[in-house]
Phi, psi and omega in degrees: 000310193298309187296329183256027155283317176310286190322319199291293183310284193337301181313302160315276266232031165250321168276349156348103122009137154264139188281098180315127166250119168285127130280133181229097195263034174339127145317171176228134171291156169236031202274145150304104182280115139330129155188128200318139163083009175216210207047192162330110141287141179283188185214101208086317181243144156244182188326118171092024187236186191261146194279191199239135187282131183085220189232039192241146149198203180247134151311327209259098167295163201277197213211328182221181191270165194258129177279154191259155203276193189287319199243161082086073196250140172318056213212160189277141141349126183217134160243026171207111176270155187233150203211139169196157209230189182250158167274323190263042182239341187262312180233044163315312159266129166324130177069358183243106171274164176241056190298344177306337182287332205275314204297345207266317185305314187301309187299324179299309213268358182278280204308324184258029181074344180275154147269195195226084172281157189223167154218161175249128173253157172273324191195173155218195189258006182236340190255084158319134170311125171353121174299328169315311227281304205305317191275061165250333195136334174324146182271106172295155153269349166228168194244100260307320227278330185318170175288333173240052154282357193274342170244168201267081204264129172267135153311088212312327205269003196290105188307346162272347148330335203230070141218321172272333179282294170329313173314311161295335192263339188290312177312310190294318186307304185345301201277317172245015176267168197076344180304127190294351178257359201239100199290335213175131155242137175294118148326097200239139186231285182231156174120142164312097193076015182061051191250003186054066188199163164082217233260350197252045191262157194281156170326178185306282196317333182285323210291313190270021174295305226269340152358258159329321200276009208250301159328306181308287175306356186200054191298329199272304175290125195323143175264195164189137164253139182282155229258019216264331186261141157284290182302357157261322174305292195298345178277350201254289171277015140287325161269073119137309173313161166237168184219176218194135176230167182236007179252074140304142176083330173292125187266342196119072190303132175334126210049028186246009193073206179291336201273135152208138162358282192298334183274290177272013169233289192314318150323302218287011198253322163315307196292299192300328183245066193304088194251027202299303198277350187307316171304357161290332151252006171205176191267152176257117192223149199245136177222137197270130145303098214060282137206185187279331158334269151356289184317313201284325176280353175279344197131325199287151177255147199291281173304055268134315181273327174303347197276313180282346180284346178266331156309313177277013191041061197281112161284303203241157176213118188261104154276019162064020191038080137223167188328125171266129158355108189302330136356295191260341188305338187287337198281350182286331208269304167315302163306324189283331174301355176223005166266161210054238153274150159189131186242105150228139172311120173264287206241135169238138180238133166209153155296159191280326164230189172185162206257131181265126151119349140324176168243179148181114195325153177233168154213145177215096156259125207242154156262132167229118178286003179265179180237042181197149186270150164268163204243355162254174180293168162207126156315085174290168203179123180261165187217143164236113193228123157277190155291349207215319169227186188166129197270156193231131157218103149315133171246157175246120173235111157263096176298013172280335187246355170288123186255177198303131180131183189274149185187139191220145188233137205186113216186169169239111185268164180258148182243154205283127175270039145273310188313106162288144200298124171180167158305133188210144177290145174259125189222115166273148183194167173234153215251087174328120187273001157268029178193020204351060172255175203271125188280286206250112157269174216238130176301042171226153161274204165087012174314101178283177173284333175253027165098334177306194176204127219273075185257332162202207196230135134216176198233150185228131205257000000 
């Protein structure tokens, strides 16, 4: 009795309808992505403004807004302008800071489509440390009579040094971390350009006092650190920071010998503090020695350097707004196609149909063809759209962990029992989770005007 029940059931559920399942397989683009927190950066300028001529540029952020120019500029599509200042561009008078610049910088780069990467800098051999700090009483570290006495060097450890420089950045944190425009701040200390490096620098314990205040002041905001100290790089990116140079590209530049960046520091200081994997949890950003203009009157072979910057997995890279060689741009145009992220859809599995006030499985598979994961959140986020209604269903993903390489999603979504029965687009985005609109563009087709991304059909019964 029990076997021809089996047999019975066997029978039904052969003449059973089968639940049809749709594949689906978005083609992949092969377009230069715009897409936040990575690529080209402007320098000084932001998008659509005119670059700095030749191969020269300014150190001296600018202070009011930059007019954009009339016509066309020559320069890769950018979402992230990087700005940087003088302290006595900032703090002309003691305790009277001039945050309208930095509040103008945030709005210019809202206005041009950018974040705002920063540095606060203290000096240079051409920018003097504020004249109040020099008539204060501050202790210098050199003497008119020295070979760089002609600029003013402070004694990093002199507590008013590290009581007035901290003030500012602690004060700038007051104000701006967490600002939804401000991609990244440069860890900046001692040092020519706060860059922690060269003959004045303070014992360990002051240097990472001036760190730590960085930490303090910007818990929300991404940090970076330079890459020139060893014991400050590794201290710095175990809390947390990414990190970021500023000889990208020197191959060996004329009157410099045999020694160069690419050959004798930089690997091998990567290796030496074994920071190989640290872009896996925070961004790497490149700034060229000198531009690419330079590279070209120097010599430098192109690829060697991209090669290497995709080794280091490299979100963002600064060529100072200036010109690219006409020559190299396609090669430029290829590179930007593999720094950072770039998200495509390979593969979508759904049912063909599904009863609203249901579950019904989703599968996804995604690619990211860069050579960095992104490091803020985004909503992955499925959409079921008629001509007339439409349903929104977050999936929970933290696309912070698709790192370069294959990543899959695989889940049950509920379909909303408001929906009346018809057909409906299956549509994906990844989401600003402050604003929840569609973020990222993505290396697939199927793109709508309003960002979504248009990928198959089911009907709902």
């Amino acid at each position: 009795m029990m076997i021809r029940i089996a047999l019975l059931g066997a029978a039904l559920a052969a003449l059973a309808p089968a639940q049809s399942t749709v594949i689906v397989r978005p083609r992949m683009i092969d377009d230069v992505l715009v897409n936040p927190n990575m690529g080209i950066q402007t320098f000084q300028r932001y998008a659509r403004q005119p670059l700095f001529a030749g191969t020269r540029w300014s150190e001296v952020g600018p202070e009011a807004a930059v007019v954009d120019s009339r016509g066309p500029v020559e320069f890769p599509a950018s979402s992230v302008a990087y700005l940087r200042w003088f302290w006595s561009q900032l703090e002309p008078a003691r305790g009277q800071y001039r945050w309208e610049i930095l509040d103008t910088a945030l709005d210019e780069a809202r206005k041009h489509n950018q974040s705002l990467a920063i540095r606060l800098m203290p000096y240079d051999q051409s920018n003097p440390l504020p004249e109040w700090y020099r008539n204060s009483g501050a202790r210098r570290a050199n003497k008119p009579s020295d070979e760089d006495g002609k600029i003013w060097s402070p004694d990093a450890s002199d507590p008013l040094f590290i009581q007035s420089w901290s003030a500012l950045v602690r004060e700038a944190g007051k104000r701006y971390d967490g600002h939804p425009y401000l991609d990244s701040v440069d860890i900046s200390t001692a040092g020519y350009w706060g860059e922690g490096w060269g003959p004045y620098l303070p014992e360990w314990p002051i240097h990472k006092a001036l760190i730590d205040v960085y930490f303090d002041a910007f818990p929300r905001t991404p940090l970076l650190v330079n890459f020139d100290q060893l014991e400050a790089l590794v201290y710095a990116t175990k809390r947390g920071a990414g990190w970021r140079l500023d000889c990208w590209g020197d191959m060996g530049r004329p009157g410099k010998g045999n020694w160069s960046h690419m050959f004798d520091l930089y690997p091998e200081q990567l290796a030496r503090a074994g920071l190989q994997d640290a872009w896996r949890q925070a961004p790497v950003s490149l700034e060229a020695c000198g531009v690419p203009g330079t590279w070209k009157q120097w010599g430098f072979e192109l690829k060697p350097i991209f090669d290497q910057a995709l080794r280091w997995h490299v979100s963002t890279v600064n060529i100072k707004s200036t010109a690219i060689p006409a020559e190299w741009k396609a090669a430029f145009d290829e590179f930007q196609k593999q720094i950072g992220y770039r998200f495509a859809l390979r593969r979508f599995e759904h049912p063909a149909q599904a009863r609203a006030g249901t579950m019904i499985p989703i599968s996804m598979w995604w690619f990211n063809a860069g050579v960095a994961p992104v490091y803020r959140e985004y909503q992955l986020a499925l959409e079921l759209r008629s001509a007339d209604h439409a349903a929104r269903i977050p999936l929970s993903a933290d696309v912070r962990k698709w790192l370069p390489g294959d990543s899959v999603y695989e889940g049950t979504v509920y379909v909303d029992a408001s929906l009346p029965p018809g057909e409906y687009r299956l549509r994906v985005a990844l989401l600003d989770p402050r604003t929840g609109q569609p973020a990222l563009r993505l290396a697939s087709e199927g793109r709508q005007s309003d960002g979504w991304y248009d990928v198959s059909a089911i009907q709902i019964r």
